[in-house]
N, C-alpha and C positions, 0 to 999 in steps of 0.2 A: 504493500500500500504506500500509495507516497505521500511523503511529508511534507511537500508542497502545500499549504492552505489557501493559497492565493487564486482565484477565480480564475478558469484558463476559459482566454476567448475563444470561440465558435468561429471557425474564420470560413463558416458555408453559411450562415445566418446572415440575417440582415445587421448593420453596424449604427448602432444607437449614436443619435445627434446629442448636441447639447445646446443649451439654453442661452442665449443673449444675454439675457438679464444678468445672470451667475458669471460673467466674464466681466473680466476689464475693458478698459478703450482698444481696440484695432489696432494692431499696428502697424497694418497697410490697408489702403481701401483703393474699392476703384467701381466704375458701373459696374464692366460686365467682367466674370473671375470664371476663367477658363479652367480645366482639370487637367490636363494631358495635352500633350504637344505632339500629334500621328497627324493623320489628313484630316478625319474630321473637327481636331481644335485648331488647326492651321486656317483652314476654313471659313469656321464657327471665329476667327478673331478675326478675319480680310475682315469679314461682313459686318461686323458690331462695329469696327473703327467706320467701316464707310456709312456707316448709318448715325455717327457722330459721339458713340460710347469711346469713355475712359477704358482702356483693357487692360486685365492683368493675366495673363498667360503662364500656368504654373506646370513644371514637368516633376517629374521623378528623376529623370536621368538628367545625364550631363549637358544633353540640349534634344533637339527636335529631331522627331523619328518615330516611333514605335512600330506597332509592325509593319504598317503603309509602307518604310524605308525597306521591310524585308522581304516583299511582296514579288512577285513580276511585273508590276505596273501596270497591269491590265485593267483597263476603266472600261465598265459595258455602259455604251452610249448608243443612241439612234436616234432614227425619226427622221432622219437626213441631215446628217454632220458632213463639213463643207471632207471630210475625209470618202464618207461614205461617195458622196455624190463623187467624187475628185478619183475614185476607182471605178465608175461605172454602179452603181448600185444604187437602186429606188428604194427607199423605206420610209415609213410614216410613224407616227406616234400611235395611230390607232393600231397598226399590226404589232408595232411594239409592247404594247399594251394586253393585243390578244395574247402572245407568245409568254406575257410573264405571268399575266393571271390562271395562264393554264403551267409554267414551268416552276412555277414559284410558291404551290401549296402545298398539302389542303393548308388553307387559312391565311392567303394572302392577304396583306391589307390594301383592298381596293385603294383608296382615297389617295395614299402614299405610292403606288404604283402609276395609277394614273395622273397626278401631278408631274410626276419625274418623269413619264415618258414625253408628258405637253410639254414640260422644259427643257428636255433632255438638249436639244441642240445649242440654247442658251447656253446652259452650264459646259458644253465644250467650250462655244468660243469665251467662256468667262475664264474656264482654267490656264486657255493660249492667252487669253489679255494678260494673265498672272505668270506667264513664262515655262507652264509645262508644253513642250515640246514635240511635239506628232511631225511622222514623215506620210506623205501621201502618197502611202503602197500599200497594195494587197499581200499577205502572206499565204492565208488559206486556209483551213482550219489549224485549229489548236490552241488552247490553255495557254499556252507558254512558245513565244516566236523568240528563238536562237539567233535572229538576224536582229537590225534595226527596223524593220518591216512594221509598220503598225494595225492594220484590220485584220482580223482575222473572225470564222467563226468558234466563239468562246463557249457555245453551250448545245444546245442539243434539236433547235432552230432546224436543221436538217433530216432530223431524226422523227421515227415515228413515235405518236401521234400527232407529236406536235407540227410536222410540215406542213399537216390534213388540217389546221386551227387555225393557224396564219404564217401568211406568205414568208419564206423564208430571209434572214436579211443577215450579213455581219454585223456583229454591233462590239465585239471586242476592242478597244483601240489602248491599243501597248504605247508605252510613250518613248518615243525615242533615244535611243541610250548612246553612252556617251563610253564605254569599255568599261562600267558597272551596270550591275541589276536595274532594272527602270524604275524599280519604286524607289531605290537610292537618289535615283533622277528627280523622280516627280519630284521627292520631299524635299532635296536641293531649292529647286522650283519654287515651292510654296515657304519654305523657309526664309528665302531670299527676299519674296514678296509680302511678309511679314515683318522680317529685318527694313525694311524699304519705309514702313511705318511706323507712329510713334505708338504701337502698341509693346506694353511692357513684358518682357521675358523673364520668369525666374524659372533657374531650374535648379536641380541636387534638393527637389521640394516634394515631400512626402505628403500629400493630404491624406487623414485619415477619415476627417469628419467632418458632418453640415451641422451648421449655426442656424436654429432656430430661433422666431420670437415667441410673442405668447399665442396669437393668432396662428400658427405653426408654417408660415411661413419663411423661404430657404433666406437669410439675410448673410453670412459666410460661411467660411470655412475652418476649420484647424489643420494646420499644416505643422510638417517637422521639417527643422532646417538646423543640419551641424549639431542635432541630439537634440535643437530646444524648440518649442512650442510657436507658433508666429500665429496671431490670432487676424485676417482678414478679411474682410467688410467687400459684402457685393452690394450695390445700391440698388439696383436694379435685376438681377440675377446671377446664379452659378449654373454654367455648363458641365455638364459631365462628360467628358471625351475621353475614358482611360483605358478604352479595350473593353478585352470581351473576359471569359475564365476558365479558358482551357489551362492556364497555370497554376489555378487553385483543387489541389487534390477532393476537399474537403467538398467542397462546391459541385464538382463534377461527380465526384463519388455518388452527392444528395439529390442531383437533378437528373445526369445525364451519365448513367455507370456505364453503358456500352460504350461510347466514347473510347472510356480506358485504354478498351484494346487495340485502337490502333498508337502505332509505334512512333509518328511523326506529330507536333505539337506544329502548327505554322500560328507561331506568335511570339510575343518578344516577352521577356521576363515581367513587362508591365500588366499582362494578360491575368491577372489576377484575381480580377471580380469586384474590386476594391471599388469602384463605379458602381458597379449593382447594387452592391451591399450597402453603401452610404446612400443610394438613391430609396434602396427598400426602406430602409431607417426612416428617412425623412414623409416613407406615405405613401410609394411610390408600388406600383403593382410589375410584376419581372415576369414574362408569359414566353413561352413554347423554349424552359430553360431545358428540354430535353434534347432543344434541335442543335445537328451539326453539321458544316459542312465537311461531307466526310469523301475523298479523294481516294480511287482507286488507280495507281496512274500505271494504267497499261498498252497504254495507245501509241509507246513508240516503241519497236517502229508500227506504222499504223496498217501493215500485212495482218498484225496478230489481231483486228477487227473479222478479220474471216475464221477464226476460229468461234466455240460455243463455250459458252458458260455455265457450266452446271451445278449443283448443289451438292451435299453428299446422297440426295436421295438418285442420282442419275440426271436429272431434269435439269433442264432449264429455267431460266427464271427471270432473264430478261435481253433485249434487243443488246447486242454489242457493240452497235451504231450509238446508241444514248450515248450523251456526255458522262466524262468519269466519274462525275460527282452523283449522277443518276445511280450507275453500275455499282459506285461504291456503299450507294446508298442502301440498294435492296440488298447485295450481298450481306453489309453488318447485321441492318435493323432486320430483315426481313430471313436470313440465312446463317446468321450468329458469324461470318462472317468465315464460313466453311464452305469453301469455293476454288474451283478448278479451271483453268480454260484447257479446253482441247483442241489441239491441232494434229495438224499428219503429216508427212515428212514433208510435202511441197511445200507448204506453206510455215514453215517450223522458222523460225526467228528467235535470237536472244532476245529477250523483251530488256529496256530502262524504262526507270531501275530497275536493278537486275531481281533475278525471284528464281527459289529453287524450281528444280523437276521432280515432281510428285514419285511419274513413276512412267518409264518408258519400254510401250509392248507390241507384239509383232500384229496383235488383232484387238480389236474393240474389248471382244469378250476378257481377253486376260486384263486389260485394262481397267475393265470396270471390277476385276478381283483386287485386283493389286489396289485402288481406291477404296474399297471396301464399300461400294455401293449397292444396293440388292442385287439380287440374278436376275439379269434381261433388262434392267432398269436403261443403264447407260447406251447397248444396244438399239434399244428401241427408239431411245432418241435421236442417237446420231443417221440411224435408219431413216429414221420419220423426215431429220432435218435434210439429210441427203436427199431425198426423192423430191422432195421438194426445191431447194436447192438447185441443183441441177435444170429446172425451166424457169430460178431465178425468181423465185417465191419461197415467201414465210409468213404461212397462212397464222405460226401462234404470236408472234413478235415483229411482224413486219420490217423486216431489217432490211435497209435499202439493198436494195440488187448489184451494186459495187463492191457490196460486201459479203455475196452470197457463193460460197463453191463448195460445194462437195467435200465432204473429208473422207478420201477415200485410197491413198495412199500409205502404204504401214513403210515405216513404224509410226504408231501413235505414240505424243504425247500429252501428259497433265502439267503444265505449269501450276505449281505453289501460290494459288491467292487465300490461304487466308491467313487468318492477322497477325498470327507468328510468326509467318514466313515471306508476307509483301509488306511494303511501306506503305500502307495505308495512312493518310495526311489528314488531319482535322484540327477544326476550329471552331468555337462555338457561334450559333447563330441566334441562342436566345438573349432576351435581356429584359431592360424598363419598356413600359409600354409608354412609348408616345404619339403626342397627335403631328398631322403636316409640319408643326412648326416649333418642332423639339418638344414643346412642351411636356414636362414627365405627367402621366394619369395615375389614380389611385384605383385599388379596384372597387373600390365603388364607382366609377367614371368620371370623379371630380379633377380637376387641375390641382397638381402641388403648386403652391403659390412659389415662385422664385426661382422654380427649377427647373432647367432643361437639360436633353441627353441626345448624343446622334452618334454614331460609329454601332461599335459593337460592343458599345453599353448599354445598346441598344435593342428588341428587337424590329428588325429595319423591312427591306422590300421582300425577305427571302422568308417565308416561314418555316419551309423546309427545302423543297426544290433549290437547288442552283445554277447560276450560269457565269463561269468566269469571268472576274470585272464588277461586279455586282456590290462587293462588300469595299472598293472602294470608291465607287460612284456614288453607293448610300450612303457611306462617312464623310463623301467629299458636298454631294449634295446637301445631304441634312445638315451636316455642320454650320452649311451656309445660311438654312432657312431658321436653326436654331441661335445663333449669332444677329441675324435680324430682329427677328423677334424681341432674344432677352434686351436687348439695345431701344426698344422700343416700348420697354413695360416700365411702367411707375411702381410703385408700391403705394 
């Protein structure tokens, strides 16, 4: 038993505010009191300064970045960006709109969807006015462009069902990189154009807590700085911009335990929930904190698209065309994350990143032993898929026809997808509920008086679906629309 008697915080709980009253004088103030310094507090301070707010900008680290800088830079924009048009491609705000309310549930939020696809081309050329970067070239598909090339398609727009929904369009745009990562790029960018401004910087700044008054509205913050306490006055609101909480064990354990299993974290040490958790404290309601974008990344080189994906019952279980974040998605949540792809020797490729071999055999049948999947189970599928296949149909999964050919050459093999043995990527996508314009909701539906959230302290366009670009168009955009706003509220 330990002899500890001291209180040990719950650091997957909501984090208790404290009271105005019960403190001293401030000893910094300013209107608008930014929490994090990624894309969407970069953002969330362009917009307050231009809307005529005092800003105080507070990071953790030693300056501006968080995971936005870790990123591939990939921002999903459409509707007709002078990019889009500049490589030949038509697109609207309304097909953009079809494509996310059908890729981005169950439980998109309309209102936030549909605003950002009507703005969508704005907020490109708002990011170029602010000096992120785009070259006007097509890549082609893919998550992640290896060149300086910027459109590509980032999600699953090609893919069945969605093609059948709305008309297909690129809406990835990578920003053009300079011999570093592009989110290294953007945040350059946006930092610069921050620095440009008399909005205030403090970083090596821990906030832990929201300042309430008696009315329980957000009035500042407590922050740590060099061990000691800084007590900070928002006049007009605090933004919450600190990440998401895939680096909080405690957190993910309580919301989102499958999560765990994959191996790859894409977040920076600020990813800790510590935004959640000071928002939950202050009133605030934290919804769909089970979702994750969860990355299977198997599509290079993008031959291994012709092979199937089966479960360990034999079967399949989804289109190998969907974007990876689709693939990654059924396989965990839906598959525990017990999953095979099979190919046959024509078609046979090292996959990146790399992933063991299951198990390699001169027939189907030995193969589906050596898997340990029932008798005739894996047979029967790769049967079923062949026949079909072969005139270029997939009556269960509609996999586009580029991607369709027979597996009919031995040796078969299993490539290793599940979670012990692929790098499976995640990062969470639940958070504070807010409305259009940051503002944090309680769950009762009321407004926290003082407080606003955008990134992925969030939760933002994606409820569960994803389409690369997505998470930081919604921290670059809402940041902005959150940064408005608290710049524009009284007390």
């Amino acid at each position: 038993m330990s002899t500890d008697a001291r209180p040990r915080r719950d650091l997957g709980r909501a984090a208790q505010t404290r009271a105005a009253r019960d403190l001293p004088p401030w000893d910094l103030e300013a209107d608008v009191v930014i929490v994090g310094f990624g894309g969407a507090g970069a953002c969330a301070a362009l917009e307050a300064h231009a809307a005529g707010a005092d800003v105080l900008l507070l990071e953790r680290m030693s300056g501006g970045g968080g995971t936005t800088a870790l990123s591939t830079g990939q921002i999903y924009l459409g509707g007709g960006t002078a990019i889009q048009k500049a490589c030949g491609f038509e697109d609207s705000s309304e097909e953009m709109a079809k494509y996310l309310l059908a890729s981005c549930g169950p439980g998109a939020d309309d209102a936030k969807i549909r605003l950002f696809c009507d703005r969508s081309v704005a907020h490109f050329d708002w990011l170029v006015a602010h000096g992120v970067p785009f070259k006007a070239s097509y890549y082609g598909e893919g998550s992640y462009t290896p060149t300086d090339d910027c459109l590509s398609y980032s999600g699953s727009e090609l893919a069945w069902p969605y093609r059948d929904l709305a008309r297909p369009a690129p809406r990835g745009h990578t920003v053009q990189q300079d011999g570093i990562e592009a989110g290294g790029r953007l945040m350059r960018a946006l930092v610069a154009a921050v620095a440009a401004t008399p909005v205030r910087v403090q970083s090596d700044t821990l906030v832990e807590t929201l300042v309430v008054d008696d009315a329980r509205r957000v009035v500042g913050v407590v922050a740590k700085v060099d061990g000691r306490e800084q007590l900070i006055g928002a006049r007009r609101g605090v933004i919450l911009t600190a990440g998401g909480f895939i680096q909080n064990k405690a957190m993910v354990e309580r919301y989102a335990p499958l999560l765990r299993k994959c191996r790859f974290r894409a977040a920076s040490d600020g990813d800790d929930g510590r935004g959640i958790r000071m928002g939950m404290g202050a009133g605030g309601a934290a919804i769909r904190m089970d979702v994750g974008c969860i990355v299977l990344p198997f599509t290079v080189p993008k031959g291994l698209l012709r092979g199937i994906f089966v479960n360990r019952r034999g079967q399949r279980f989804v289109n190998e065309d969907a974007y990876q974040t689709v693939v990654g998605e059924r396989a965990l949540l839906g598959e525990n994350g017990e999953v095979f792809l099979i190919l046959d020797d024509a078609i046979f490729e090292r996959p990146f990143p790399p992933t063991e071999i299951a198990a390699v055999e001169d027939t189907i049948e030995d193969l589906e032993r050596s898997l340990g999947c029932p008798a005739g189970s894996l047979q029967h599928t790769v049967a079923y898929y062949n026949e079909h296949a072969a005139h270029g149909g997939d009556p269960l999964f509609h996999k586009a026809a580029d991607h369709l050919v027979p597996l009919l050459k031995p040796p078969f093999a299993a490539l290793d997808y599940r979670t012990e043995a692929a790098l499976y990527t995640v990062f969470t996508l639940g958070g504070l509920h807010t409305d259009t314009d940051g503002q944090v909701i309680s769950p009762d539906g009321t407004i926290v008086a003082g407080l606003y959230a955008a990134g992925r302290t969030t939760s933002g366009l994606a409820a569960q679906g994803y389409s690369s670009g997505l998470s930081i168009a919604d921290a670059t955009f809402f940041g902005r629309r959150a940064g408005a706003a608290a710049a524009a509220s009284r007390s």
